[in-house]
C-alpha positions in Angstrom: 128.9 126.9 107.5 126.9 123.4 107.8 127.1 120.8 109.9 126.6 117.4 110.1 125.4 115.2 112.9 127.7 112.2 112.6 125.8 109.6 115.1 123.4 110.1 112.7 123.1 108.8 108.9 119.8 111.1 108.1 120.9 114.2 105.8 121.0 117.3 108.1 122.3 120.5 107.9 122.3 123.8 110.1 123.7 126.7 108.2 123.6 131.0 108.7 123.1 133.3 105.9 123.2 137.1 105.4 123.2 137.5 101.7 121.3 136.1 98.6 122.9 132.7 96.9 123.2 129.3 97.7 123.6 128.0 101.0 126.4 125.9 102.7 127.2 123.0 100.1 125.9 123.2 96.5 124.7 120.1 95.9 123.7 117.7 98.4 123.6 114.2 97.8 120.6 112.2 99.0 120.3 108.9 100.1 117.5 107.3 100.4 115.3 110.2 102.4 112.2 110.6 101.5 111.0 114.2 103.1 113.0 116.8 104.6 112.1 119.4 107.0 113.3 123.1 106.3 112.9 125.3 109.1 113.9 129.0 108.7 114.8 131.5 111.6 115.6 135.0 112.2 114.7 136.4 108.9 113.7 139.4 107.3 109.5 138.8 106.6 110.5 138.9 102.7 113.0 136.9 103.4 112.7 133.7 100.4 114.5 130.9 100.2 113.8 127.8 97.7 114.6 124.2 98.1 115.6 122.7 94.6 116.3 119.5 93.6 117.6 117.9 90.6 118.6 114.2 89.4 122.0 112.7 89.0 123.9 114.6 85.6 120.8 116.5 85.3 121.8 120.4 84.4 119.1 122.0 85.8 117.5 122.8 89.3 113.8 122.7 89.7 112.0 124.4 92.8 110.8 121.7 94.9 109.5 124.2 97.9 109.0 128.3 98.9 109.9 129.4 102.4 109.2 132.8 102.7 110.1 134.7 106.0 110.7 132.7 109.1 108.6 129.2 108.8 109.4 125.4 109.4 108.4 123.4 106.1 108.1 119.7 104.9 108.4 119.2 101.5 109.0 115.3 99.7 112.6 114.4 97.8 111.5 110.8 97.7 112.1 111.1 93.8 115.0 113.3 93.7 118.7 112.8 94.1 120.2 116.1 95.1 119.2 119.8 96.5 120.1 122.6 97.2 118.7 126.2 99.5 119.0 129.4 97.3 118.2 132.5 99.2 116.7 134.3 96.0 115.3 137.4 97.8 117.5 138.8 101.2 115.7 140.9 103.6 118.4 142.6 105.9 118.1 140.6 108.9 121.5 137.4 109.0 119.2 134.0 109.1 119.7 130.5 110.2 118.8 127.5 107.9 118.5 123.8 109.8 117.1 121.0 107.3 116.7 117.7 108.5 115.7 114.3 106.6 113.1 112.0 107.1 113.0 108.5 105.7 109.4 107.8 107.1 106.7 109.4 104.4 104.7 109.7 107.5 106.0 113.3 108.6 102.9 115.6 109.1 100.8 113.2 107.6 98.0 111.8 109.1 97.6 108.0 108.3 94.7 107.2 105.6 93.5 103.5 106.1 90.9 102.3 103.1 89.2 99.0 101.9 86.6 97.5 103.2 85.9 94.9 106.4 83.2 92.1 106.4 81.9 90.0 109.0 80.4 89.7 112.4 81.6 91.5 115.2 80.6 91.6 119.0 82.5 93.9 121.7 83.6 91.9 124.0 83.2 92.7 128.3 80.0 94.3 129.8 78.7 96.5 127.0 74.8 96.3 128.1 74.1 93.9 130.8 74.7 90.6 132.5 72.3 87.7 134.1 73.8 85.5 136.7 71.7 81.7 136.9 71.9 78.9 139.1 71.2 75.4 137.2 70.9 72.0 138.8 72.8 69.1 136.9 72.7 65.2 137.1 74.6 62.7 135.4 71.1 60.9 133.6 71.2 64.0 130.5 73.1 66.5 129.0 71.5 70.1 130.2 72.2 73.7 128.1 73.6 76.1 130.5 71.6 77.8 130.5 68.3 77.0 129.4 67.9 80.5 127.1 71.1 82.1 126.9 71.4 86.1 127.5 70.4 88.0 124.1 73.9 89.7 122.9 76.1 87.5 125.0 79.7 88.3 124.8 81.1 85.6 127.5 80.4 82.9 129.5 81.6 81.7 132.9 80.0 78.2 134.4 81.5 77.2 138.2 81.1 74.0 139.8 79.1 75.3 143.8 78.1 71.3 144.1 79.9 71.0 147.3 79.9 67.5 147.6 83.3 66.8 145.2 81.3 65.7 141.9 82.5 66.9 138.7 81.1 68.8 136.0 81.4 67.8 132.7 81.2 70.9 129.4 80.8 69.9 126.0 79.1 71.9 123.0 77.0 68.7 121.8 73.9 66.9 123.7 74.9 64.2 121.3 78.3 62.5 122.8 78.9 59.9 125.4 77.8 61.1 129.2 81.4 60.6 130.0 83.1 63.1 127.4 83.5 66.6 127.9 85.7 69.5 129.7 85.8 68.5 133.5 85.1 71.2 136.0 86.4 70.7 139.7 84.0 70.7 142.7 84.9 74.9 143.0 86.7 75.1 139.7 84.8 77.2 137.0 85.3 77.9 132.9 85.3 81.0 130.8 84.9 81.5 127.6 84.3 84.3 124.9 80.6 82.9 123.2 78.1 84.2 121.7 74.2 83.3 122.7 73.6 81.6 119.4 76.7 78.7 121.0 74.8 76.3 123.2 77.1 75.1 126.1 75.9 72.0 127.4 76.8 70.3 130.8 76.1 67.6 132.7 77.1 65.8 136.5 79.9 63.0 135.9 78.3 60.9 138.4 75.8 62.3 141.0 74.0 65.3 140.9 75.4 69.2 141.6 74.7 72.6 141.0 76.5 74.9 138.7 76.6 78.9 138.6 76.4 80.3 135.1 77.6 83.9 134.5 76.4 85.7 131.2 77.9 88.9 130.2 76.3 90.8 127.0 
């Protein structure tokens, strides 16, 4: 006899057999699944058993999947509406017949991913090396921190050791006003994901100071 698992709204059924003919329920009515698994146990070896499916008012089965002895199968209803397990050949041993749906299409599939991606990548974190460098900053220009930037850079840390309470101004331009930029503390510091073709610029907001640049590549 089947059953049903009624927490559940997936189609499943777990039924015994011991002869040839159609198991539990003659049709079942889908909805919506797209795979089902049939697993078969404690069956002759020549034990077969087809899964056929058919449409709504449609007459006829057609064999949708072969299990022959004891085996565990997926096989895809996405485009049927009904089914039915027919044990066409019985060999002597009583069998069990569980059948559960799926409404992923993913079931024992691996997952195929195509197309094509353009554009410039960098890993990011210490992939080859890194250069630590201390630079000396007034307030008279703007300075590049630092003055050749790490081949491959990946990041970019810059903290403020001046010690004397001046601040450090960041921008990405020697071009603006000596007052404009991202203030670093006196012991504050700035990170940033950059790559060495980005020249960071900085310069003291009055004063003089001294900054420590960290590259990562």
């Amino acid at each position: 006899m089947a059953t049903r698992h009624p927490h559940d709204t997936r189609f499943h059924i777990s039924s015994g057999f011991n002869a040839t003919g159609i198991v539990a329920d003659n049709p079942f009515t889908l909805h919506g699944e797209a795979k089902l698994r049939v697993s078969v146990t404690g069956a002759g070896a020549a034990n077969v058993l087809k899964v056929q499916a058919r449409l709504f008012d449609a007459s006829a089965f057609t064999d949708v999947l072969t299990v022959t002895g004891n085996a565990s199968e997926v096989v895809d209803i996405s485009t049927w509406d009904q089914v039915r397990f027919n044990i066409t050949t019985y060999d002597s041993s009583p069998g069990s017949l569980i059948v559960s749906g799926f409404y992923s299409s993913s079931i024992d599939e691996p997952v195929s991913i195509t197309g094509a991606v353009t554009g410039s990548f960098s890993p990011s974190g210490l992939t080859i090396g890194g250069l630590v460098t201390h630079v000396v900053l007034t307030s008279a220009a703007w300075t590049p921190l630092p003055s050749s930037a790490l081949a491959n850079r990946n990041s970019l840390t810059v903290q403020n050791i001046s010690g004397n309470g001046n601040v450090v101004l960041w921008n990405y331009s020697n071009s603006v006003p000596s007052t404009e930029g991202f203030r670093i503390e006196d012991g504050g510091f700035k990170s940033v994901a950059i790559r060495d073709t980005i020249i960071v610029y900085a310069r003291m907001l009055s004063g003089s100071g001294e900054v420590v640049v960290d590259e990562v590549a």
